[in-house]
C-alpha positions in Angstrom: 105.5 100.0 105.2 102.3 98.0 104.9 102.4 94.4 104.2 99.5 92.5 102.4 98.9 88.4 102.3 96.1 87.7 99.7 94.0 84.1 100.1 90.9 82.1 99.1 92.2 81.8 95.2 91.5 78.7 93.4 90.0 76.6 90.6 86.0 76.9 90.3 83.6 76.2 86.9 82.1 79.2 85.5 79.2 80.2 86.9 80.4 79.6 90.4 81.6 82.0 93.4 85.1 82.4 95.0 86.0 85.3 97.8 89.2 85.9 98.3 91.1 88.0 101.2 93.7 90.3 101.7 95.4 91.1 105.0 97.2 94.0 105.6 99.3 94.8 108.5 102.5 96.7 109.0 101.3 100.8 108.9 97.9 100.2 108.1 97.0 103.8 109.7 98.3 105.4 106.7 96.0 103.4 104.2 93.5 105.9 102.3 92.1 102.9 100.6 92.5 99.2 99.4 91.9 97.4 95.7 91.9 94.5 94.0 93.7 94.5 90.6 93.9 91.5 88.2 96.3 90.1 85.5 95.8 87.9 83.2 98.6 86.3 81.0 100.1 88.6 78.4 97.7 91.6 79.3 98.5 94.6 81.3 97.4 94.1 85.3 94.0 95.9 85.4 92.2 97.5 87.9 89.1 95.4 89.6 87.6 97.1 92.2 88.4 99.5 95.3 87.0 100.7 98.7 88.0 104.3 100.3 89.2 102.9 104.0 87.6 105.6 106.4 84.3 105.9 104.3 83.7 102.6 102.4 83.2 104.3 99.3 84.0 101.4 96.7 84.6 101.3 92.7 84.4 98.7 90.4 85.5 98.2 87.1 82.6 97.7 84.2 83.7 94.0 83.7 83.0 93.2 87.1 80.0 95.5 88.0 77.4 93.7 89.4 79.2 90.3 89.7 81.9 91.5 92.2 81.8 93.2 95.9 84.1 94.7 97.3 83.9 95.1 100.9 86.0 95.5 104.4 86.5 95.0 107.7 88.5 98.0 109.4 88.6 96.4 112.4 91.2 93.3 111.1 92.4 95.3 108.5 90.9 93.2 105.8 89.6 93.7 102.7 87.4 90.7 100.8 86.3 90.5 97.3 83.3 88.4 96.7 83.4 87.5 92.7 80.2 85.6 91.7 79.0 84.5 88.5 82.4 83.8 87.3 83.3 84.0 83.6 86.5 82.3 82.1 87.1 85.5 81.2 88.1 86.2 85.0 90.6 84.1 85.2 94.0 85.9 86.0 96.3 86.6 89.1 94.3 88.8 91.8 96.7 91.5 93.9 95.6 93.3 96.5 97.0 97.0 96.5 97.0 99.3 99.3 97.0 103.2 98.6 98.5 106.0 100.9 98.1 108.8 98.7 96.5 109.3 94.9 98.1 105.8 93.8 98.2 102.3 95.3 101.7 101.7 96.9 101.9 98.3 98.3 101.4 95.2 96.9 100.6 91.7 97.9 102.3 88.9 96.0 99.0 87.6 93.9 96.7 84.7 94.5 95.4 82.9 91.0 92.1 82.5 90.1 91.2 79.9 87.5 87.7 79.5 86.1 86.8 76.7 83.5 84.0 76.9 80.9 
């Protein structure tokens, strides 16, 4: 089992920056990689970005490219996601997934992020 504790959401104007943090622990040896996945209300939750955990490959969806980075820090088993230039567009509940094989498995329980226009 791996157990993940998101942080750092909040309320910001668009335009602005928020990085949020997900902490893994539990059997974080087994993790092949780490995301960040979004929902917003009444849409499907939607994949944000991603970063392989040995390598530090990373992914990002076109929404976000170039406004988002994904990054981690193997060390404290952490994985941030800095999100600048935020859109209202943005705004949804952020979960940060951890993959052991070819999906994500585990699941934190969500931090919202709220950006006004």
């Amino acid at each position: 089992q791996v157990q993940l504790v998101e942080s750092g959401g909040g309320l910001v104007q668009a335009g602005g920056s928020l990085r949020l943090s997900c902490a893994a622990s539990g059997r974080t040896f087994s993790m092949l990689a780490m995301g960040w996945f979004r929902q917003a209300p009444g849409k499907e939750r939607e994949f944000v970005a991603g970063i392989s955990w040995s390598a530090g490959n990373t992914g990002y969806s076109d929404s976000v490219k170039g406004r988002f980075t994904i990054s981690r820090d193997s060390a404290k088993n952490t994985v941030h996601l800095q999100m600048n230039s935020l859109k209202p567009e943005d705004t949804a509940v952020y979960y940060c997934g951890a993959g052991i094989g070819s999906s994500y498995t585990y699941w934190g329980q969500g931090t919202r992020v709220t950006v006004s226009s």
